[in-house]
Backbone as a chain_set.jsonl record, in Angstrom:
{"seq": "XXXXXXXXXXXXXXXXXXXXXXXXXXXXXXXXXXXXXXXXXXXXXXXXXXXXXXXXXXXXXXXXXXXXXXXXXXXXXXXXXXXXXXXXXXXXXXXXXXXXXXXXXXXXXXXXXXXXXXXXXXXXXXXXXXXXXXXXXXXXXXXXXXXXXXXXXXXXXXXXXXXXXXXXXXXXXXXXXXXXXXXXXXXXXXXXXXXXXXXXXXXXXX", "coords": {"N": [[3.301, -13.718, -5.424], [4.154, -14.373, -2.0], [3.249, -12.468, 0.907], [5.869, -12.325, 2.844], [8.245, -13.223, 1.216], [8.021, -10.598, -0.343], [8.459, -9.042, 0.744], [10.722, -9.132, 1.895], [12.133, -8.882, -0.235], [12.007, -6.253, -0.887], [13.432, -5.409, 1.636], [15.826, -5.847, 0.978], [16.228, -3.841, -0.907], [16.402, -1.815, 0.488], [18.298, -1.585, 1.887], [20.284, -0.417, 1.39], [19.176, 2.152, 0.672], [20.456, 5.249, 0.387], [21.962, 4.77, -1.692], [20.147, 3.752, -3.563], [18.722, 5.848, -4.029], [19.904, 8.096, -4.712], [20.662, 6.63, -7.37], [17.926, 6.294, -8.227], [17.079, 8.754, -9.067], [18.938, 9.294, -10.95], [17.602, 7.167, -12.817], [15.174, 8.377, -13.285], [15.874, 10.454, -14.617], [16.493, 9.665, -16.869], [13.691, 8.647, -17.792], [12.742, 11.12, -18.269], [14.222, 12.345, -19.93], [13.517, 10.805, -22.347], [10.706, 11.113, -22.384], [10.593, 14.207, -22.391], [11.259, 14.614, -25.914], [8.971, 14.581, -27.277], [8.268, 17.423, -27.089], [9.39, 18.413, -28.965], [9.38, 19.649, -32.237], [9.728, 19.426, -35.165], [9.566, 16.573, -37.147], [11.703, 14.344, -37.888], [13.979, 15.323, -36.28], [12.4, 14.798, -33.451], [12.112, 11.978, -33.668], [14.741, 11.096, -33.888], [15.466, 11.855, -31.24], [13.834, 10.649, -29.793], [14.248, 7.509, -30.767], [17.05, 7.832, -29.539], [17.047, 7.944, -27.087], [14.867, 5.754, -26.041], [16.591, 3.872, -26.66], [18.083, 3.99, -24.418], [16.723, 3.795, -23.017], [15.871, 0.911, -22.55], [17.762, -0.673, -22.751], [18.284, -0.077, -19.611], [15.803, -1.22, -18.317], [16.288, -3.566, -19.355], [18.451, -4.382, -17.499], [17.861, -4.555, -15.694], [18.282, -2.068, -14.142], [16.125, 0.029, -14.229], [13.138, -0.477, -13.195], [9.523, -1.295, -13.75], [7.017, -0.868, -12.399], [3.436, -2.032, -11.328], [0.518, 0.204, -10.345], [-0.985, -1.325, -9.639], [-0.191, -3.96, -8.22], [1.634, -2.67, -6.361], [-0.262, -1.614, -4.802], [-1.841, -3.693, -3.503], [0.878, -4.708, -2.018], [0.354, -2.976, -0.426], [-1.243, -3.39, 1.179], [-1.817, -5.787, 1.831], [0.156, -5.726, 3.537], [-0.654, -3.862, 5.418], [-0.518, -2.17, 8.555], [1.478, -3.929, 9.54], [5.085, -3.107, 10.492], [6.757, -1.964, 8.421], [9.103, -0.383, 7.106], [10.474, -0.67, 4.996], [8.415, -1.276, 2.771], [7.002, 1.293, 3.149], [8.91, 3.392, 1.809], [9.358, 2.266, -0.442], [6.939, 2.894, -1.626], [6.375, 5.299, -1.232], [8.396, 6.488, -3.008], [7.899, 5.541, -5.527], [5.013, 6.653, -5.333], [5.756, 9.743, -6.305], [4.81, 12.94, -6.849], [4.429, 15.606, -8.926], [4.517, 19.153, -8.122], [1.724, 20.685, -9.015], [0.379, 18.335, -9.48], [0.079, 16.994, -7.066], [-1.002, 19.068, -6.015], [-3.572, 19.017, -6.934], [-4.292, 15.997, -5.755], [-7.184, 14.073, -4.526], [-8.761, 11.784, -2.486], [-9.065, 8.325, -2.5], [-11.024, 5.65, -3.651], [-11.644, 2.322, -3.501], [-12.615, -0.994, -4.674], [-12.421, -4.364, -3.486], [-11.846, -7.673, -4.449], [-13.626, -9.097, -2.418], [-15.618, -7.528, -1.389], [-14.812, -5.787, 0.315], [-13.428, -2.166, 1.219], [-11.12, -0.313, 0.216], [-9.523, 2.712, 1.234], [-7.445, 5.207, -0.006], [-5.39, 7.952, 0.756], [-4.862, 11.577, -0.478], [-2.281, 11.822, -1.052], [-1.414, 8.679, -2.143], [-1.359, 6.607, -0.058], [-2.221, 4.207, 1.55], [-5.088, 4.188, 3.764], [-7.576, 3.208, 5.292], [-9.161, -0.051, 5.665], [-12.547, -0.914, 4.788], [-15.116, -3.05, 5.772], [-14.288, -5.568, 5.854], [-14.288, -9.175, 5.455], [-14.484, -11.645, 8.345], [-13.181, -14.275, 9.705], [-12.976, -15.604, 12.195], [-13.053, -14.909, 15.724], [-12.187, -14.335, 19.087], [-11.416, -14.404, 22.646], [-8.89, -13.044, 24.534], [-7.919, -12.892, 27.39], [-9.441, -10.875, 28.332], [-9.423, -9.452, 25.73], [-10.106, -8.775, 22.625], [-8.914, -11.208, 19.189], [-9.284, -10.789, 15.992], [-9.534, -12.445, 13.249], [-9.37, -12.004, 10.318], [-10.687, -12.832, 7.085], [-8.914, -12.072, 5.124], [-6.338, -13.373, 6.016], [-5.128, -11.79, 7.632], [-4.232, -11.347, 10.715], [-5.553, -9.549, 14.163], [-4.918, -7.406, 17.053], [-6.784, -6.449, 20.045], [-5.995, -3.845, 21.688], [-6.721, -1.5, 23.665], [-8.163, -0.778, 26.288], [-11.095, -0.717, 25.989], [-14.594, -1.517, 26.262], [-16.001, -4.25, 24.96], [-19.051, -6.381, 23.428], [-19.227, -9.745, 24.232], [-18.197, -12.027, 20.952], [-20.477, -13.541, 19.125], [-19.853, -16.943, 17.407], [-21.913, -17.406, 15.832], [-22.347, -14.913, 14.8], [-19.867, -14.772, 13.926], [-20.548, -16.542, 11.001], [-22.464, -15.253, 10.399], [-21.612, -13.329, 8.882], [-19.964, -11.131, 9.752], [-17.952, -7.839, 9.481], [-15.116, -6.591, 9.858], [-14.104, -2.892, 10.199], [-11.148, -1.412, 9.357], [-8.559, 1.534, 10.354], [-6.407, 4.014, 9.859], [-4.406, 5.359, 11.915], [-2.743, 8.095, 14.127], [0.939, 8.5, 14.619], [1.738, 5.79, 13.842], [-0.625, 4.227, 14.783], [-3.453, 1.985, 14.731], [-7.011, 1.428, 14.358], [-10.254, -0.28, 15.148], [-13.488, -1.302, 14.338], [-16.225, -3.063, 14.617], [-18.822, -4.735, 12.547], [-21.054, -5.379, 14.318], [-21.266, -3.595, 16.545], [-20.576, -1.192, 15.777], [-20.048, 1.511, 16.632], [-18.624, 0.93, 18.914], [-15.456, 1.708, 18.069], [-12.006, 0.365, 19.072], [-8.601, 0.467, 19.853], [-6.405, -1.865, 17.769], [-3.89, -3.635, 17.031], [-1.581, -5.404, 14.781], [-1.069, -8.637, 14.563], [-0.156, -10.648, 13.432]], "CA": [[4.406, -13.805, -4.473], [4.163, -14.294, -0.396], [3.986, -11.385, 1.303], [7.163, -12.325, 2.917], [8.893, -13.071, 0.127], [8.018, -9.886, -1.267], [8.668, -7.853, 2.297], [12.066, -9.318, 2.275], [12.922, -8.381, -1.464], [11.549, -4.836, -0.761], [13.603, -4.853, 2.593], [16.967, -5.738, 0.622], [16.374, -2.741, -2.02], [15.843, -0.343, 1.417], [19.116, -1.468, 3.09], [21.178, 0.444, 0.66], [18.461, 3.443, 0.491], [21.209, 6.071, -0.058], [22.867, 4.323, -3.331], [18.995, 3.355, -4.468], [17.859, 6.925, -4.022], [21.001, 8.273, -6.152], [20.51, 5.91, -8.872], [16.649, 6.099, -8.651], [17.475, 10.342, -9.853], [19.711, 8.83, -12.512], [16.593, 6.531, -13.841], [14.397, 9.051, -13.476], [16.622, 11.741, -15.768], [16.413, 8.696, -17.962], [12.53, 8.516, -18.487], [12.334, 12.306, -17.936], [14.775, 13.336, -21.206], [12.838, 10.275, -23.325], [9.763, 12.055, -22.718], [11.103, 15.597, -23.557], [11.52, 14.27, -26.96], [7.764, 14.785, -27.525], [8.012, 18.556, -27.201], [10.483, 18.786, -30.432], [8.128, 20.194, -33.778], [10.583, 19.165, -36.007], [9.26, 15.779, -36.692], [12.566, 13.914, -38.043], [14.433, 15.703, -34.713], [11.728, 14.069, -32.511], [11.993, 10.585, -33.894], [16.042, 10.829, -33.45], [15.632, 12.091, -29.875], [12.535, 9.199, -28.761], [15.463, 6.578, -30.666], [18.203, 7.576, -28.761], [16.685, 7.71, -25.172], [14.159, 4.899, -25.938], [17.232, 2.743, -26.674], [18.767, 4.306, -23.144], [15.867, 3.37, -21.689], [15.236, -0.261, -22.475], [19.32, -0.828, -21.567], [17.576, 0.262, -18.103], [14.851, -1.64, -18.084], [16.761, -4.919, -19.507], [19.811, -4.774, -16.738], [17.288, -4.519, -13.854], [18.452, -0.719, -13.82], [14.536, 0.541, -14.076], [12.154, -1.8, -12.377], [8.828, -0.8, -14.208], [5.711, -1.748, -11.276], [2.294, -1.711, -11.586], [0.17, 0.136, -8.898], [-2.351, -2.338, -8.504], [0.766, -4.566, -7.787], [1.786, -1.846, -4.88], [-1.26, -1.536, -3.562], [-1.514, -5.328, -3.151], [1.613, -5.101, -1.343], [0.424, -1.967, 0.871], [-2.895, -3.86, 1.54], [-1.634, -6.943, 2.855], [0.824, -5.633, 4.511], [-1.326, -3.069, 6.631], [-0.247, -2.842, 9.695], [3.087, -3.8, 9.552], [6.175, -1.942, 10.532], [7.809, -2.884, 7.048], [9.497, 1.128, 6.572], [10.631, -0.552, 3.335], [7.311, -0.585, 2.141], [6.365, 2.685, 2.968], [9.729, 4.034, 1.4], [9.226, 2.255, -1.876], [5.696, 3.088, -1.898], [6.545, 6.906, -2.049], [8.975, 6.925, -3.777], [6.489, 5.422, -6.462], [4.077, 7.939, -5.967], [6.263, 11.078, -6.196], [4.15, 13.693, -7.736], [4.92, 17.056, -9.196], [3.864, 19.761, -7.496], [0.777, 20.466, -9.509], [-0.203, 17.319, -9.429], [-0.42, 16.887, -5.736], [-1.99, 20.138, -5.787], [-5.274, 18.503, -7.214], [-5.215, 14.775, -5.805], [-8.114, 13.812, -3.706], [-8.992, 10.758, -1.915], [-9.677, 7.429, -3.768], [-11.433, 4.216, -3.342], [-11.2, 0.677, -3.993], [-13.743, -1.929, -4.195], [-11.915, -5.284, -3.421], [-12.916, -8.642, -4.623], [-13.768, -9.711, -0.763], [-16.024, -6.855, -1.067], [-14.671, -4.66, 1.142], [-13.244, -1.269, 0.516], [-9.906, 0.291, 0.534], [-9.564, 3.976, 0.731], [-6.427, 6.057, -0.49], [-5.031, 9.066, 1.29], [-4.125, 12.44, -1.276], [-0.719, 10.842, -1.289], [-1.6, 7.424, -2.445], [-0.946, 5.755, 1.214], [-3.441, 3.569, 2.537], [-5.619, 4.722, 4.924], [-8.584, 2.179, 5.889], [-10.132, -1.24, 4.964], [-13.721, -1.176, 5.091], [-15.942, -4.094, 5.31], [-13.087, -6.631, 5.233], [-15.134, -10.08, 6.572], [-13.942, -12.065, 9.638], [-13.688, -16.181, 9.818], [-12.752, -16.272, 13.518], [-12.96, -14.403, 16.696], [-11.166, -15.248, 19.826], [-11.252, -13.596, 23.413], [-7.896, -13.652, 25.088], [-6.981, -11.465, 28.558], [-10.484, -10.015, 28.283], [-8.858, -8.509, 24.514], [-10.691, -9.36, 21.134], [-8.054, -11.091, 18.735], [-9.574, -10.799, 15.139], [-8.703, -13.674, 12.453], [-10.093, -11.604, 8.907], [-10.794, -13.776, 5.97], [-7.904, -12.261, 4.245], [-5.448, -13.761, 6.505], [-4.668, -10.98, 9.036], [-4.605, -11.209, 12.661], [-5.357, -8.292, 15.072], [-5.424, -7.657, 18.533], [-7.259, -5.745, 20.244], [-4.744, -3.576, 22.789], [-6.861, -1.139, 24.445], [-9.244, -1.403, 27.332], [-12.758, -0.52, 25.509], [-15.292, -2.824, 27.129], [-16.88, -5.129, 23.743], [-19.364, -7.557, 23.605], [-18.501, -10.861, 23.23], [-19.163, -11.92, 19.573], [-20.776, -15.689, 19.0], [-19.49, -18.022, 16.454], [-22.853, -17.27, 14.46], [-22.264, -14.062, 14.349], [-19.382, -14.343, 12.124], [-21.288, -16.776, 10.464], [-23.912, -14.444, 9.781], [-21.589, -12.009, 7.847], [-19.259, -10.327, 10.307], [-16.838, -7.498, 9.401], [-14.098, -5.271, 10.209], [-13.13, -1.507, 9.963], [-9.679, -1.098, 10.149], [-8.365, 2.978, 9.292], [-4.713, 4.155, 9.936], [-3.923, 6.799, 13.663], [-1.229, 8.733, 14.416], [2.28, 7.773, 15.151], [1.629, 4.091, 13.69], [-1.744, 3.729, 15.591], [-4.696, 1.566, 14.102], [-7.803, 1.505, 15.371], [-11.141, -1.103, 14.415], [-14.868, -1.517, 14.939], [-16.947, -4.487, 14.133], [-20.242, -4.404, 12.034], [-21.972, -5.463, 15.161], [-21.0, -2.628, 17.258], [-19.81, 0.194, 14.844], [-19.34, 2.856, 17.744], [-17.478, 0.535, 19.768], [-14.381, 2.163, 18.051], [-10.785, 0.151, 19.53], [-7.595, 0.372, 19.439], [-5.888, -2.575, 17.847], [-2.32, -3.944, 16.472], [-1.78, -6.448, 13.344], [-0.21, -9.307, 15.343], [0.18, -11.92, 11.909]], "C": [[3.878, -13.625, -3.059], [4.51, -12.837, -0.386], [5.664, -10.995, 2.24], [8.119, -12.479, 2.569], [9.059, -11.982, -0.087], [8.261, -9.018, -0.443], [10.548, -8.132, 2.113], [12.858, -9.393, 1.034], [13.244, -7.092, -1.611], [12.676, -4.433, 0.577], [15.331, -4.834, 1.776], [17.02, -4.465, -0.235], [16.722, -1.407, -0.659], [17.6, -0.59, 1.77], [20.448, -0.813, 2.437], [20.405, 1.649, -0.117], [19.549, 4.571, -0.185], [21.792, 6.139, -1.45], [21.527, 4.216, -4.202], [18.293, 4.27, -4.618], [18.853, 7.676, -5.515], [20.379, 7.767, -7.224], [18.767, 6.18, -9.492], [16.654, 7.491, -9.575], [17.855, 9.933, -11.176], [18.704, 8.346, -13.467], [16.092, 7.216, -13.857], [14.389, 10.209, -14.723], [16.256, 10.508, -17.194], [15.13, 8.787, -18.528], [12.383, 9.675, -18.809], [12.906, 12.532, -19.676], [13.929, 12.458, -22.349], [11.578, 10.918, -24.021], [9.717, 13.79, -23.027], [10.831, 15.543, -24.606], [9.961, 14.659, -27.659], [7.82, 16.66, -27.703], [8.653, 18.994, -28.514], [9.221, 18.69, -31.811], [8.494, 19.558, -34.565], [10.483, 17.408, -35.854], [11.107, 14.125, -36.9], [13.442, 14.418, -36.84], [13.868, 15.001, -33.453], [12.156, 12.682, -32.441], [13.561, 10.365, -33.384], [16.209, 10.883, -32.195], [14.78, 10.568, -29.162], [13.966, 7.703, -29.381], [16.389, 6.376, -29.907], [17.735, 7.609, -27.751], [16.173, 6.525, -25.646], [15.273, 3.598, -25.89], [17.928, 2.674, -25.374], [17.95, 3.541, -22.242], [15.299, 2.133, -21.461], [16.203, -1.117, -22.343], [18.732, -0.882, -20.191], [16.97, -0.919, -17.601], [15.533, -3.91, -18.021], [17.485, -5.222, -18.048], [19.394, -4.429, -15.635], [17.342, -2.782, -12.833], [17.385, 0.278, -13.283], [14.198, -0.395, -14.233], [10.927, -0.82, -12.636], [7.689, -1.886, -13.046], [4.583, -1.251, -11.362], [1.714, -1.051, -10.604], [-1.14, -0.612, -8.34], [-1.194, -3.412, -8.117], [1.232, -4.024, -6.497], [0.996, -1.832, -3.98], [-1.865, -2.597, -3.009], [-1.092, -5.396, -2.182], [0.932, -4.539, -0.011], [-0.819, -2.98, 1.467], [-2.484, -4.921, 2.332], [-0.41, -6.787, 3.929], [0.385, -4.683, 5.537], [-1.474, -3.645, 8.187], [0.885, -3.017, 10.741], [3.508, -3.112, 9.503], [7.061, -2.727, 9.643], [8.306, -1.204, 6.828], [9.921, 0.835, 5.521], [9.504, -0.134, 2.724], [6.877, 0.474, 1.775], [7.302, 3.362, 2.311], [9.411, 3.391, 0.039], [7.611, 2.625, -2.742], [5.422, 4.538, -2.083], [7.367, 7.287, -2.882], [8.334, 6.502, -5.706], [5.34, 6.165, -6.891], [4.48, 9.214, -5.797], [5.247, 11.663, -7.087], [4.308, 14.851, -7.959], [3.989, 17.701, -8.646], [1.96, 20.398, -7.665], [-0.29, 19.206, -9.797], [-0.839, 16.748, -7.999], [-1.116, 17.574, -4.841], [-3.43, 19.531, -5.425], [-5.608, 17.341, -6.804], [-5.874, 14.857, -4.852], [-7.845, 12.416, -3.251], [-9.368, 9.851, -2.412], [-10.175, 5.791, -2.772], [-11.695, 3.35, -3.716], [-11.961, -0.242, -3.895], [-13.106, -3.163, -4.534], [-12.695, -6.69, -3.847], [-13.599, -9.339, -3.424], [-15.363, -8.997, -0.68], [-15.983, -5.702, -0.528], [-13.776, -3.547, 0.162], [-12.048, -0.583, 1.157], [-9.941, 2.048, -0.074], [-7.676, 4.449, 0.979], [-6.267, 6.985, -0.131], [-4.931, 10.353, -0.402], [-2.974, 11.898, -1.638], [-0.327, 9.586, -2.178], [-1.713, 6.495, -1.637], [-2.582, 5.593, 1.924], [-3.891, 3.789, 3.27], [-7.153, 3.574, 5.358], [-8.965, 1.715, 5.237], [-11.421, -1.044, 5.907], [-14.53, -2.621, 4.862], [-15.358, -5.417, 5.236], [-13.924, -7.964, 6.165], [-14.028, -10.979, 7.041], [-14.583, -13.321, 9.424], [-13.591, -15.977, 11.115], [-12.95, -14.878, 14.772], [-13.04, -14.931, 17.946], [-11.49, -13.979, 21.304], [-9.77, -13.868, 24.27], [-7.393, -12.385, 25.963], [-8.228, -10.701, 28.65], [-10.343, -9.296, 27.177], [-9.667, -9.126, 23.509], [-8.927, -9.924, 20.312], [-8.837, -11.829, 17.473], [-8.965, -11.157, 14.234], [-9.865, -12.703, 11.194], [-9.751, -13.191, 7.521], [-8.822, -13.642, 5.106], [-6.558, -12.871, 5.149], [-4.546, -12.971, 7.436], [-4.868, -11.286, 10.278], [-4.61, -10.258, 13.287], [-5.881, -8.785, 16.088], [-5.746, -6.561, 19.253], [-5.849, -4.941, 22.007], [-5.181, -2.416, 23.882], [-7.871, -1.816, 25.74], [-10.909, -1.156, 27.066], [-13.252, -2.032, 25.889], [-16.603, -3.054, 25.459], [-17.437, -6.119, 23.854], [-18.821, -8.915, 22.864], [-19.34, -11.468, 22.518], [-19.089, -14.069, 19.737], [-19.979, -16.171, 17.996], [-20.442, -17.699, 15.081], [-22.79, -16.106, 13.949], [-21.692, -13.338, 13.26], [-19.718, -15.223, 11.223], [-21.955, -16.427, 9.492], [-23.155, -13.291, 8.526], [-20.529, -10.809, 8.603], [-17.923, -9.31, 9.7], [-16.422, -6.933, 9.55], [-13.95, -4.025, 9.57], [-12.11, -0.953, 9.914], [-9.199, 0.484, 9.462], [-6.872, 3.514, 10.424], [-4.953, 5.527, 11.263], [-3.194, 7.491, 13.121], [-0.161, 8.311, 14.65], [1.76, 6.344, 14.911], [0.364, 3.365, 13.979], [-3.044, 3.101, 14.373], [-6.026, 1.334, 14.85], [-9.433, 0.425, 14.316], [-12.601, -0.948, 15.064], [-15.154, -2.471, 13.442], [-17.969, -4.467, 13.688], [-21.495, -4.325, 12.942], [-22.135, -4.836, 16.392], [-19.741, -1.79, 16.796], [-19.215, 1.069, 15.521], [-18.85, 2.511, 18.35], [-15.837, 0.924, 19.524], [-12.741, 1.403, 18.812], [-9.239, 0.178, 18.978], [-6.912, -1.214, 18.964], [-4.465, -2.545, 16.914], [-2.463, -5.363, 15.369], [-0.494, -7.392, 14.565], [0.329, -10.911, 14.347], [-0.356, -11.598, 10.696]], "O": [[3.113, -12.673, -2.907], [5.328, -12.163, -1.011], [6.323, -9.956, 2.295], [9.093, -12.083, 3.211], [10.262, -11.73, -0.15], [8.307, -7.901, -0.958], [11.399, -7.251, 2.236], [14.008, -9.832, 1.033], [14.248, -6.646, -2.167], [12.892, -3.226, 0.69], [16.028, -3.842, 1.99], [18.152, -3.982, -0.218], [17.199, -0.301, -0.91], [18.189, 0.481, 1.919], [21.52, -0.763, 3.04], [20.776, 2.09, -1.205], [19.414, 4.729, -1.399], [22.038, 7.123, -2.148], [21.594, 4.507, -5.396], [17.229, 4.09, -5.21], [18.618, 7.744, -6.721], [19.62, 8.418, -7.942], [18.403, 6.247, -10.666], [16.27, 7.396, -10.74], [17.272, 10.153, -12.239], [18.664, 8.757, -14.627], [16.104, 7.395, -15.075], [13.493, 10.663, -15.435], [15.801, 10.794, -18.301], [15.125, 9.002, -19.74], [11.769, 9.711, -19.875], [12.101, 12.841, -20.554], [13.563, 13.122, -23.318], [11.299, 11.18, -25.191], [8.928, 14.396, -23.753], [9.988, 16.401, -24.867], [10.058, 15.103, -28.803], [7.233, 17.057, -28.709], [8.276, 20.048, -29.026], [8.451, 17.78, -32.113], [7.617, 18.81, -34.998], [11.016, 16.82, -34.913], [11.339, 13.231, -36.086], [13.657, 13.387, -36.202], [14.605, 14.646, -32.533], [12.525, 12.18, -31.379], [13.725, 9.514, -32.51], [17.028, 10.094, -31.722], [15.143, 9.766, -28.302], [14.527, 7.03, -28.517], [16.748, 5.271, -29.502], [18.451, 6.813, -27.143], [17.152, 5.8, -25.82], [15.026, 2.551, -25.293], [18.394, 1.59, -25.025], [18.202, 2.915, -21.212], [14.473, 1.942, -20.569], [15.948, -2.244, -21.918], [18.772, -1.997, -19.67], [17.427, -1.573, -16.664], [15.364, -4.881, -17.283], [17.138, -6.238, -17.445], [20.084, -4.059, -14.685], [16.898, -2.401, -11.75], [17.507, 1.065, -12.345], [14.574, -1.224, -15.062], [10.935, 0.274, -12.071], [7.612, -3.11, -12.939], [4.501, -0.028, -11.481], [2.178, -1.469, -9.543], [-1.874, -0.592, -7.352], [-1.742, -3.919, -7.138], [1.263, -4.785, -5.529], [1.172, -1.957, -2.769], [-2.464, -2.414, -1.95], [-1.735, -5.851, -1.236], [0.851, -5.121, 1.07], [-0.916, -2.907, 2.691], [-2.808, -4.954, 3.519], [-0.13, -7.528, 4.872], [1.043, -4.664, 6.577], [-1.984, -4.601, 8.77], [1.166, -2.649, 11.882], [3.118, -2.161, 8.825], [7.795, -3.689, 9.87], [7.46, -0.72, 6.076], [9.958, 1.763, 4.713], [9.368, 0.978, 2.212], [6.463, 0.809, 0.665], [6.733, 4.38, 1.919], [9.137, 4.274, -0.773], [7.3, 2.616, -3.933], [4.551, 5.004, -2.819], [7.214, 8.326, -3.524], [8.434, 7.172, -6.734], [4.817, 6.355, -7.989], [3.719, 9.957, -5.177], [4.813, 10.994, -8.025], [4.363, 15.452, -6.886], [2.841, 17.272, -8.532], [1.164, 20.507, -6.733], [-1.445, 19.234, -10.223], [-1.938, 16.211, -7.858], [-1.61, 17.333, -3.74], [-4.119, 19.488, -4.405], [-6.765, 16.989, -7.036], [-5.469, 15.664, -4.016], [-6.793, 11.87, -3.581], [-10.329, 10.171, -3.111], [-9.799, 5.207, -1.755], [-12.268, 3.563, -4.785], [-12.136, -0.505, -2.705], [-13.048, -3.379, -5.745], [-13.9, -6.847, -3.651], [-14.209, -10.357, -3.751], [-16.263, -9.6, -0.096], [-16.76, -4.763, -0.698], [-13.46, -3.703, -1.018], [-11.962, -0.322, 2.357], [-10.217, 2.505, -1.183], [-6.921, 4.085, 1.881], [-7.186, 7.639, -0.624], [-4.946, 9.743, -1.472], [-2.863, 11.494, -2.795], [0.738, 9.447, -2.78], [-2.122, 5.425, -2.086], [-3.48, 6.265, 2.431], [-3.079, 3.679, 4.189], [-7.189, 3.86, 6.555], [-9.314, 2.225, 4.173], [-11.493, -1.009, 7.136], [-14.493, -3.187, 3.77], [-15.902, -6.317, 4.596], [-14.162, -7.812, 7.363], [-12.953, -11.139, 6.464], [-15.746, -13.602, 9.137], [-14.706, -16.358, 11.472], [-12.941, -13.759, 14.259], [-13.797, -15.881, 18.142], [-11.758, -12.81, 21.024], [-9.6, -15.027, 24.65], [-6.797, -11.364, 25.619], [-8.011, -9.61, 29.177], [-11.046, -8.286, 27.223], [-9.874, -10.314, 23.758], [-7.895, -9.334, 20.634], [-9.104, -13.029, 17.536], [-7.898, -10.596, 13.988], [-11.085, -12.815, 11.309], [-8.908, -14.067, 7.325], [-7.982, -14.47, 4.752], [-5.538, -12.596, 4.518], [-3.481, -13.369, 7.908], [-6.007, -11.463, 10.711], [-3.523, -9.69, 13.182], [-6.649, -9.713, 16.339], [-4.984, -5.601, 19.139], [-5.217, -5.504, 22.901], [-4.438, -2.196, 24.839], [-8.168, -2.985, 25.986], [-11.778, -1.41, 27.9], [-12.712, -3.138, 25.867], [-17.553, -2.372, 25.074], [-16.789, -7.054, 24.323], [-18.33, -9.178, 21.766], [-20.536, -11.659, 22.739], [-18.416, -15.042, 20.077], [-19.128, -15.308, 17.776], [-20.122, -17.688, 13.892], [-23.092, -15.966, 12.764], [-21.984, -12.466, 12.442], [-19.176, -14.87, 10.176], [-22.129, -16.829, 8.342], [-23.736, -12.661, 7.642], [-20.343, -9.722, 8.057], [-16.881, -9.912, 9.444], [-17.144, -5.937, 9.51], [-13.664, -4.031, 8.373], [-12.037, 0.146, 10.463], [-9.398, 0.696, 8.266], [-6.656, 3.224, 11.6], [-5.745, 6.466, 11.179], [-2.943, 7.596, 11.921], [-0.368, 7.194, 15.124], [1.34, 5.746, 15.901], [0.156, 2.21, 13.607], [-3.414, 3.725, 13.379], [-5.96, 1.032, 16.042], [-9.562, 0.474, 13.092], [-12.769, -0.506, 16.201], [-14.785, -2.602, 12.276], [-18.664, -4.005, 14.594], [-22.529, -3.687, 12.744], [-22.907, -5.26, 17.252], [-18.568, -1.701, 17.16], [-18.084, 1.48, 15.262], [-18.174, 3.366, 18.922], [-14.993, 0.641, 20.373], [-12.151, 2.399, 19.232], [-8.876, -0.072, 17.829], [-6.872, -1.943, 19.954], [-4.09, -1.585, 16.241], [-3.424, -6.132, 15.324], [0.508, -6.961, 15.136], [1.003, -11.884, 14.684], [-0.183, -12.339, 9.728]]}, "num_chains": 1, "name": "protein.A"}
């Protein structure tokens, strides 16, 4: 699926957040009492309990009620959409990785080795935090600004005033690629394989 397709399926589920948070509780009690059913000794008691939810819960699943998603499917979404101010995203993307308190105790940081090559790293949370290595077809100077065309079909632009050399044609040629890793308040920031410490601020502009 397009990511705008799939931005603007994700943005209809958000625009009734309040009713989809409700109900999401409701599905949740739903998987939650199925799996209870496991703690019961009594193995004829068990089997009656996993019947009657399991049949609750595939009512659910049939009538669009519980929407069962993969997270290499999510992190797809989060990946190509980095960048973007999609707040659906980021709202269905936690509410996906809710984690019990013990659980969020112990997660760490995770990472991703993409078929491009490059490398996506994972916050504690689950939320995207920087593409490494991601390679670059084009580069463009415009206003004295860099505006970086990545293979995967992103556009950025460079928005502060850091003074960068300008990159040849062969350069991305040769193998050129981006850093991109998540700020503060919304902020992204990039450096280029061919001047790593050049550090800039840029914005996803396609």
């Amino acid at each position: 699926m397009q990511l705008r397709s799939l931005a603007a399926a994700i943005a209809v589920l958000a625009a009734s957040a309040p009713a989809l948070a409700q109900e999401a509780q409701s599905e949740s009690d739903t998987l939650n009492r199925l799996l209870a059913c496991r703690a019961l000794s009594d193995d004829a008691a068990r089997l009656a309990c996993q019947d009657e939810h399991l049949n609750t819960f595939a009512q659910a699943t049939e009538t669009g009620r519980i929407v069962v998603v993969e997270r290499r499917a999510l992190r797809e979404v989060e990946r190509e959409s980095f960048g973007l101010n999609l707040p659906s995203v980021g709202r269905l993307g936690g509410l996906l990785r809710r984690r019990d308190s013990e659980e969020a105790a112990t997660a760490v940081a995770e990472v991703e080795t993409l078929e491009d090559g490059s490398t996506a790293t994972y916050n504690a949370s689950g939320s995207l935090d920087s593409l490494v290595g991601v390679p670059v077809s084009e580069v463009s100077m415009r206003g004295g600004k860099l505006r970086i065309t990545l293979a995967n079909g992103q556009i950025w632009a460079q928005t502060d005033s850091t003074r960068l050399p300008r990159i040849s044609s062969r350069a991305v040629r040769d193998g050129l690629t981006a850093d991109i890793e998540s700020g503060v308040l919304g902020a992204h920031f990039m450096s280029l394989s061919n001047s790593q410490r050049r550090r800039f601020r840029a914005e996803r502009v396609e």
